[in-house]
VOPAGU-2260 file (C-alpha; in pm, 1 decimal, decimal comma):
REM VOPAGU-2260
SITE   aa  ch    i         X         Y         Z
SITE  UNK   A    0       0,0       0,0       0,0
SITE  UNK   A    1     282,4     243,7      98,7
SITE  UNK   A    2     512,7     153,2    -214,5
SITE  UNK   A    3     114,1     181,5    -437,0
SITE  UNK   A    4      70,6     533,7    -273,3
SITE  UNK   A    5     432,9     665,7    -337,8
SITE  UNK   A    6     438,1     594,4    -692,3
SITE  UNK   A    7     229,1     866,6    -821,6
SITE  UNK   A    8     385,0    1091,2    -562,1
SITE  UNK   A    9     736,7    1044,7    -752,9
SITE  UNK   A   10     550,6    1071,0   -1105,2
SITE  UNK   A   11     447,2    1417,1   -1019,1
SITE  UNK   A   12     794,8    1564,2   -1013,3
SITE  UNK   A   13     876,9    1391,7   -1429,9
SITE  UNK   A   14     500,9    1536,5   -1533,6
SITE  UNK   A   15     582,6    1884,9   -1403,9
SITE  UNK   A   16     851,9    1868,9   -1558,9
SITE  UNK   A   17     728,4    1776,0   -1901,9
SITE  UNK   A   18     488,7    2037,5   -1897,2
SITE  UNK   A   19     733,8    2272,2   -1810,3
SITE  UNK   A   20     923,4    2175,0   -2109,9
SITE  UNK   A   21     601,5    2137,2   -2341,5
SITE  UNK   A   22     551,8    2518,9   -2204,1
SITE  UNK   A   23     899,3    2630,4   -2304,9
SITE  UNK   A   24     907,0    2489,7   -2657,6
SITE  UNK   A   25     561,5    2601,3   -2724,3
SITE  UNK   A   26     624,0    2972,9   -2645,2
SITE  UNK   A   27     974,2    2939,6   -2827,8
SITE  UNK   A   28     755,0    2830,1   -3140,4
SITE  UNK   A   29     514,9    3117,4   -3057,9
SITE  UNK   A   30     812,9    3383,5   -3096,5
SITE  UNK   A   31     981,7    3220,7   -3365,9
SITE  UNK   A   32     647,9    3297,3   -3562,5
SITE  UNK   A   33     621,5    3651,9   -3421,6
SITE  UNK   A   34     949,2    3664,4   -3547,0
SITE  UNK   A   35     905,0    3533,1   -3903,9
SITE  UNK   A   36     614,0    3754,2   -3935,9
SITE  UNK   A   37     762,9    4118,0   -3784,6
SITE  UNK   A   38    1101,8    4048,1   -3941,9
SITE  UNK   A   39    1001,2    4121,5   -4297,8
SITE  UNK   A   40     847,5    4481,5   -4182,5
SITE  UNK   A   41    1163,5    4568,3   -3999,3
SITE  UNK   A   42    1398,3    4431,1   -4308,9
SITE  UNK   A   43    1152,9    4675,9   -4502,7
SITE  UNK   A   44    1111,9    4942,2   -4319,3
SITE  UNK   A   45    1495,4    4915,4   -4227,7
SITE  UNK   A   46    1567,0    4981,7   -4558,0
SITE  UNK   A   47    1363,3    5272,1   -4621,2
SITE  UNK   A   48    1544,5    5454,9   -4380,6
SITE  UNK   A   49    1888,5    5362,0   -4489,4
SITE  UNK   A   50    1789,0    5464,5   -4873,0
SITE  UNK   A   51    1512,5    5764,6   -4837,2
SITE  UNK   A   52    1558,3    5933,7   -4523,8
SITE  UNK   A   53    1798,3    6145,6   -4653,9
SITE  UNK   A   54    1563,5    6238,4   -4924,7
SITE  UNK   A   55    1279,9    6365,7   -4606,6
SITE  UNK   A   56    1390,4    6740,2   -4606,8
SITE  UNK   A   57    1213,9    7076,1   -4630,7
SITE  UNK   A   58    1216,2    7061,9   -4996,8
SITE  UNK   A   59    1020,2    6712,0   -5025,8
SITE  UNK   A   60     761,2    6875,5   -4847,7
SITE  UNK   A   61     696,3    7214,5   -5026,3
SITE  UNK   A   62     780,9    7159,2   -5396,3
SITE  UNK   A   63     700,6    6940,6   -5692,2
SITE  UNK   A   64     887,6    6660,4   -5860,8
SITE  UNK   A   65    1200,0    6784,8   -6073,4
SITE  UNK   A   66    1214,4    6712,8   -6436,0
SITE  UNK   A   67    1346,1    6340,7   -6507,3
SITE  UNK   A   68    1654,0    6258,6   -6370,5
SITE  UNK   A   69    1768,5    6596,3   -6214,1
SITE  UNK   A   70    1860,6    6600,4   -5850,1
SITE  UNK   A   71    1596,3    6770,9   -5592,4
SITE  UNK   A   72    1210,8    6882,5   -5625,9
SITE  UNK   A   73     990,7    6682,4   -5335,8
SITE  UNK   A   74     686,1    6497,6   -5366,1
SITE  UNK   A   75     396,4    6828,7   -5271,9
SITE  UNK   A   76     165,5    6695,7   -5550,7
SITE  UNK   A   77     129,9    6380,9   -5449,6
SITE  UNK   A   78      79,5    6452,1   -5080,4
SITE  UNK   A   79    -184,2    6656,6   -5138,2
SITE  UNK   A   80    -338,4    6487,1   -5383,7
SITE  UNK   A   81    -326,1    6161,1   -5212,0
SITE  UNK   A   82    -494,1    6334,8   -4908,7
SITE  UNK   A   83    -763,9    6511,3   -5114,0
SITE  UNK   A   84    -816,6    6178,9   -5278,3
SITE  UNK   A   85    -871,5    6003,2   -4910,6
SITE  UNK   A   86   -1096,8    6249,8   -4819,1
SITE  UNK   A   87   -1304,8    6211,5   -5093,1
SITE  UNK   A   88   -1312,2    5833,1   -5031,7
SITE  UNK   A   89   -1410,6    5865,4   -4699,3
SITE  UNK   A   90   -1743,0    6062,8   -4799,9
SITE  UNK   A   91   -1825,5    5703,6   -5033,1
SITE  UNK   A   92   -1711,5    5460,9   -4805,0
SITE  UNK   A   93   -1843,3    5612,6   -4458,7
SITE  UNK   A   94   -2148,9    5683,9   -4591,1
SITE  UNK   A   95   -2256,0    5340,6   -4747,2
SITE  UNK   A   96   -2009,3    5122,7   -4555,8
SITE  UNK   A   97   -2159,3    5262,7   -4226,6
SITE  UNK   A   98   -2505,8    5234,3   -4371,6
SITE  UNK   A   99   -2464,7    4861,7   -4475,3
SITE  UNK   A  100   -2314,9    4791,4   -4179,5
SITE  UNK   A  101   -2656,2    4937,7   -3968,0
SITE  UNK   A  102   -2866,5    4739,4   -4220,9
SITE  UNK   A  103   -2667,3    4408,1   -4112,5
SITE  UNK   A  104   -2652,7    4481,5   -3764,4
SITE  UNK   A  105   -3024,2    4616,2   -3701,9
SITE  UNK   A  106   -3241,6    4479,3   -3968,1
SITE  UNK   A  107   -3146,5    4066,4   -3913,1
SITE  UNK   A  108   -3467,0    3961,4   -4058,0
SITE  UNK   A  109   -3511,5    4144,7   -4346,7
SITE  UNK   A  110   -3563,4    3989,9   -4723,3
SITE  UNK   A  111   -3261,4    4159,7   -4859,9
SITE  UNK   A  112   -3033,2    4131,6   -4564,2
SITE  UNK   A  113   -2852,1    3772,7   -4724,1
SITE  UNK   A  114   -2827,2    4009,8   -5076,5
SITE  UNK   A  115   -2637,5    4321,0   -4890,5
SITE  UNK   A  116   -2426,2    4018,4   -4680,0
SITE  UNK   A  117   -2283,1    3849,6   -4986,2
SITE  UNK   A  118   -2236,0    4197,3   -5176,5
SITE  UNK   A  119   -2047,8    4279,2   -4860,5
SITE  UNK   A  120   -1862,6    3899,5   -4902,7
SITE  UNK   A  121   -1770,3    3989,6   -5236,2
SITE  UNK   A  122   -1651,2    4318,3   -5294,2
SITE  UNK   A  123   -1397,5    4226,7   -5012,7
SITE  UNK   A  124   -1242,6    3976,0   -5221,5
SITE  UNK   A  125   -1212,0    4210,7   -5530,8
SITE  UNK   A  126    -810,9    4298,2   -5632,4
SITE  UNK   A  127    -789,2    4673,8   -5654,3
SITE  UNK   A  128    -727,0    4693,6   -5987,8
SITE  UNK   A  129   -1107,6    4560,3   -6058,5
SITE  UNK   A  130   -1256,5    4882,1   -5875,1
SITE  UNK   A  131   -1035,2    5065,0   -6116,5
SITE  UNK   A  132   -1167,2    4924,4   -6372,4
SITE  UNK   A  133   -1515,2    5001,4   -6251,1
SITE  UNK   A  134   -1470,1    5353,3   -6187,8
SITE  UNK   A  135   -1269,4    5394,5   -6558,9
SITE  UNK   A  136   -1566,8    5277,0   -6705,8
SITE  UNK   A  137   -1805,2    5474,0   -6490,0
SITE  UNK   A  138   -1571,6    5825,6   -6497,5
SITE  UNK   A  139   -1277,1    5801,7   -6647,5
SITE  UNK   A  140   -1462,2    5737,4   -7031,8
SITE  UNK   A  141   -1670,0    5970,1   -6990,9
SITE  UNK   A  142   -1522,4    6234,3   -6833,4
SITE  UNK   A  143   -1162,3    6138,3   -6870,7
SITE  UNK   A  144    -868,1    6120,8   -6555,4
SITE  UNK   A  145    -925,9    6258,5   -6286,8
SITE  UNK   A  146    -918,6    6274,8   -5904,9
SITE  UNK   A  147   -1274,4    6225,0   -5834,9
SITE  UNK   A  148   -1240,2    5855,9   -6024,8
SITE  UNK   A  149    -982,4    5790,6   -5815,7
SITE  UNK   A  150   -1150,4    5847,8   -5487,1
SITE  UNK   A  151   -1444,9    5681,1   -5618,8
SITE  UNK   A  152   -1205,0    5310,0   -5684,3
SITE  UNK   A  153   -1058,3    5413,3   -5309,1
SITE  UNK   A  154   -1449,5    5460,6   -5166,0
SITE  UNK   A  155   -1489,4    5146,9   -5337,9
SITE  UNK   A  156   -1231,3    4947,8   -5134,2
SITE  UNK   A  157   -1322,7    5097,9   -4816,2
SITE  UNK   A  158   -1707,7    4984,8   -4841,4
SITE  UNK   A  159   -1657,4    4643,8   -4745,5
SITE  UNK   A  160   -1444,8    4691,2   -4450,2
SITE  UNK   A  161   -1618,8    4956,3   -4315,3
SITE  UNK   A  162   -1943,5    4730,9   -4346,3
SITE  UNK   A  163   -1781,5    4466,3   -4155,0
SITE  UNK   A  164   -1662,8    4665,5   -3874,8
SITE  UNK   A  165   -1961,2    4856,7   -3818,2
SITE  UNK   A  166   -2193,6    4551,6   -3814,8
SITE  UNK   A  167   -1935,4    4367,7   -3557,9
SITE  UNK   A  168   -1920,2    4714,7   -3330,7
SITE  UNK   A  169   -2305,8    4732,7   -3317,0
SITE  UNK   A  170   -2362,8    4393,4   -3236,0
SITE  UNK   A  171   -2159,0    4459,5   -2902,5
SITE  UNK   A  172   -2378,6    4742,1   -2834,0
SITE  UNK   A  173   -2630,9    4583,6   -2509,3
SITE  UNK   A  174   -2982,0    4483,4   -2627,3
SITE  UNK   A  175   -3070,6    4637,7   -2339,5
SITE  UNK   A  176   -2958,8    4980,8   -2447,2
SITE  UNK   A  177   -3219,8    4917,2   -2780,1
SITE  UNK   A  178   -3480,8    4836,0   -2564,2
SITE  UNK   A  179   -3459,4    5111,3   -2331,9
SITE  UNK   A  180   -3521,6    5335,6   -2643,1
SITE  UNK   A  181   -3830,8    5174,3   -2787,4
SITE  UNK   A  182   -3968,0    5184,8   -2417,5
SITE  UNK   A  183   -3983,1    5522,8   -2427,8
SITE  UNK   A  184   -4207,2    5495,5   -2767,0
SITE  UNK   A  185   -3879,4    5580,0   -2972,3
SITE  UNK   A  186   -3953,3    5447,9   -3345,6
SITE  UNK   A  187   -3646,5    5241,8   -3469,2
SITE  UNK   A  188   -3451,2    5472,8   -3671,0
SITE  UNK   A  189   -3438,7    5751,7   -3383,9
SITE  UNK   A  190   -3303,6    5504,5   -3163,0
SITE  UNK   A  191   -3054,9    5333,5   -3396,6
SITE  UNK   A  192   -2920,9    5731,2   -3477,9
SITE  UNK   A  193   -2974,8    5862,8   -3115,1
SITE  UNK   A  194   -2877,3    5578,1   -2901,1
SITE  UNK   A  195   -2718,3    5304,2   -3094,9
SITE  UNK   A  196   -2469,3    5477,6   -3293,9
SITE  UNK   A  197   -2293,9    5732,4   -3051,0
SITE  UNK   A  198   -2266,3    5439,0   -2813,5
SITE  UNK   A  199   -2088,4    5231,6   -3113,5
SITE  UNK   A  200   -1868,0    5563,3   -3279,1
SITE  UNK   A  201   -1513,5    5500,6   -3112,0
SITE  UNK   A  202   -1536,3    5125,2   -3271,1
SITE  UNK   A  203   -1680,3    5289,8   -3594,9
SITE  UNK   A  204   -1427,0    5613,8   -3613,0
SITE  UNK   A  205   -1154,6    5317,5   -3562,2
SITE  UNK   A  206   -1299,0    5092,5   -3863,3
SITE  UNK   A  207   -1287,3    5412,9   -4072,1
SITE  UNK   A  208    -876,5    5484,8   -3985,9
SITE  UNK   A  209    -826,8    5115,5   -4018,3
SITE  UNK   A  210    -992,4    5146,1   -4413,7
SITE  UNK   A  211    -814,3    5447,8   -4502,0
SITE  UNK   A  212    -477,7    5345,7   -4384,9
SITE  UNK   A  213    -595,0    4975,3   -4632,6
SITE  UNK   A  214    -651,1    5202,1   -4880,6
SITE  UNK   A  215    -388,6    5537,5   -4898,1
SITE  UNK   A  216    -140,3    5235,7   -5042,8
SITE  UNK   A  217    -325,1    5121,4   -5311,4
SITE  UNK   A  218    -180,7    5227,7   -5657,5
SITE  UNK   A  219    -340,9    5021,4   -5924,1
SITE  UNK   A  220    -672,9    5171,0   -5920,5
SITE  UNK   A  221    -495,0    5486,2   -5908,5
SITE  UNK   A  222    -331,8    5410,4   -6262,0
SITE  UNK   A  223    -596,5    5446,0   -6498,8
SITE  UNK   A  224    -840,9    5696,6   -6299,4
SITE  UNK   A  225    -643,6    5988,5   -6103,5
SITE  UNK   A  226    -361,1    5925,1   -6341,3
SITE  UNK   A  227     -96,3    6187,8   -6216,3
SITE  UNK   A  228     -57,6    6542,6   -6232,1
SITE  UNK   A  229     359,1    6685,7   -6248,5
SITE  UNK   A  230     189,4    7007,4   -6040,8
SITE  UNK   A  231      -9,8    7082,3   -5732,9
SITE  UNK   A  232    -445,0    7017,6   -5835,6
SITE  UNK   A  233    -711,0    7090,9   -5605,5
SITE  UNK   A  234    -963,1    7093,5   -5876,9
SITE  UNK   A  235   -1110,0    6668,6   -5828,2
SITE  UNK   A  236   -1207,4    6694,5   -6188,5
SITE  UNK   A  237    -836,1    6710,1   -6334,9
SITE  UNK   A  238    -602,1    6423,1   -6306,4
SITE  UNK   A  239    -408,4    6445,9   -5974,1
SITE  UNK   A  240     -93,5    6271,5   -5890,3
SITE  UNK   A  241     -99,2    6021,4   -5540,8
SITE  UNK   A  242     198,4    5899,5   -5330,3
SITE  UNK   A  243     140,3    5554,2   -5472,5
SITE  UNK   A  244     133,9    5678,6   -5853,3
SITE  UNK   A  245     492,4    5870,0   -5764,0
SITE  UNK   A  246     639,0    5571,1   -5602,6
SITE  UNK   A  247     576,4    5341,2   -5861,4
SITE  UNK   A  248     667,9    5559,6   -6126,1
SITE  UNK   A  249    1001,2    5657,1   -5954,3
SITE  UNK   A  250    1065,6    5323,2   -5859,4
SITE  UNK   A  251    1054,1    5192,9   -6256,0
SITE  UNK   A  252    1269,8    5481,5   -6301,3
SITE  UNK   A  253    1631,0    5463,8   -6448,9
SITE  UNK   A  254    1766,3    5745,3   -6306,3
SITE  UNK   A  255    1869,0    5713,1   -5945,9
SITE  UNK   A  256    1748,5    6045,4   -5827,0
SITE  UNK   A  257    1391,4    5939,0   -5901,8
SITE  UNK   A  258    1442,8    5613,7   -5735,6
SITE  UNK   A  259    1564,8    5807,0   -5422,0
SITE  UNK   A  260    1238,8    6026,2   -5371,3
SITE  UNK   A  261    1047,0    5694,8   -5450,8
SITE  UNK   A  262    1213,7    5549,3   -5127,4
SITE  UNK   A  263    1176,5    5889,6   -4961,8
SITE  UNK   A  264     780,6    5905,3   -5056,7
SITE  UNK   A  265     730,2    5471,5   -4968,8
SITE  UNK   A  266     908,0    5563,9   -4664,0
SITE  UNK   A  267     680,9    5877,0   -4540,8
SITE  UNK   A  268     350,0    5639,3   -4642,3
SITE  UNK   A  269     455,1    5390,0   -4449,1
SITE  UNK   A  270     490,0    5603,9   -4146,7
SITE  UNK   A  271     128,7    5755,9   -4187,6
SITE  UNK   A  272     -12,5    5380,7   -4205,0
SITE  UNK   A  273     200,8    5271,5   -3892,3
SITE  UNK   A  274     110,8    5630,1   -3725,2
SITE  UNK   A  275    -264,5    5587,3   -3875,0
SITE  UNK   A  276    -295,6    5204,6   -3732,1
SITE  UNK   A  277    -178,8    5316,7   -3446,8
SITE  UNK   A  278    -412,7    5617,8   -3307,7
SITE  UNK   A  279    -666,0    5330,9   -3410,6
SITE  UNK   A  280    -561,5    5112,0   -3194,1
SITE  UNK   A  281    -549,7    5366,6   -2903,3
SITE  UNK   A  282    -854,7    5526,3   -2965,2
SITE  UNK   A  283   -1037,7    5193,5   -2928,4
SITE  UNK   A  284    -866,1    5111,9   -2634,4
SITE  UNK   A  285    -940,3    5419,7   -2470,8
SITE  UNK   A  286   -1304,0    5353,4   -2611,5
């Protein structure tokens, strides 16, 4: 009996010991992925500031590009064209993202709620390029380049994401909070805009950053709408350059100057994403 009840008595010592090492090579694994994953971003991002900081001076910020190949001229039309661009987005993809996402969230039961969930579905799985094509056929051949069909290919990207994260902040919202609203004889729509929504906008404002910082990147759809402009445009019906459109184009550049500013201007987008992502991320937290 004594020899039966020591036994597991010296077993516990090898099992807490296995788990211990079970422990250890599963959170190795864990930051060997991390590592695999980050490494890439700092190898990147590591290299932008070895190659284009330089570039990052007064002058990138308050003139246009040079003429091909000669040293100096900044990147002023494509900032601000890339942030008129995002604003105009924002008024398609806020508008009808956020309104999808309400129909979703609110109206569960309705005929046409499977229809808006697998438009939703499938304009998230669309390459960017598509939505360029949709707004060139839309704008562009009518109208010809411009900035406006450029926004509109951007608004089209953000729809979808702004859909999803809407619907998933408003479903967190208490039913409780709903109910409360219709007590009081509230129709529907007054409570979803009085009660529902301003309990729901810091996940909503942070859906919106997250879709503009998936979209400010995207340069394909930017190609055959906005098309470029050499000088400053604030006019959304003339073609109007973008960071992305100057990055590629320096970038496929033979001259090294023009590969330099393309470094410079992939290295100051990256930092807005990365500074965009992050007041996100801390606005929902303090949320």
């Amino acid at each position: 009996m004594r020899a039966a009840a020591a036994h597991p008595a010296r077993r516990a010592p090898r099992l807490s010991l296995a788990r211990r090492m079970k422990n250890l090579l599963m959170g190795a694994l864990i930051l060997l992925a991390t590592g695999l994953v980050v490494a890439p971003l700092i190898l990147i991002f590591g290299y932008l500031l070895r190659e284009g900081l330089g570039a990052l001076n007064l002058e990138f910020f308050t003139r246009t590009p040079a003429p091909e190949g000669e040293a100096g001229g900044g990147l002023l039309n494509a900032i601000i064209g890339s942030l008129t661009m995002l604003l105009m987005a924002s008024v398609v993809g806020v508008l009808v993202g956020v309104a999808g996402g309400v129909f979703l969230a609110e109206y569960p039961r309705h005929p046409l709620m499977p229809t808006i969930r697998l438009i939703s579905d499938v304009l998230a799985g669309i390459p960017a390029i598509v939505m360029g094509l949709v707004a060139y056929g839309l704008i562009v051949l009518r109208f010809g380049f411009s900035g406006l069909a450029g926004a509109l290919a951007l608004g089209f990207l953000m729809i979808p994401i702004v859909v999803r994260t809407t619907e998933e902040v408003l479903k967190l919202v208490p039913l409780s909070v709903r109910e409360a609203g219709l007590s009081l004889g509230l129709p529907q729509w007054v409570v979803i805009l009085r009660v529902v929504l301003p309990a729901a906008a810091g996940g909503i404002v942070t859906g919106v950053m997250l879709a503009l910082a998936r979209v400010a990147g995207e340069a394909a759809p930017l190609l055959f709408t906005a098309f470029g402009n050499s000088s400053v445009n604030f006019d959304p019906t003339r073609p109007m350059s973008a960071l992305p459109l100057e990055i590629y184009r320096g970038a496929t550049s033979a001259y090294d100057e023009n590969q330099r500013m393309a470094k410079a201007g992939a290295l100051l987008l990256i930092s807005l994403i990365f500074l965009t992502s992050l007041l996100a991320r801390r606005f929902s937290r303090r949320k």
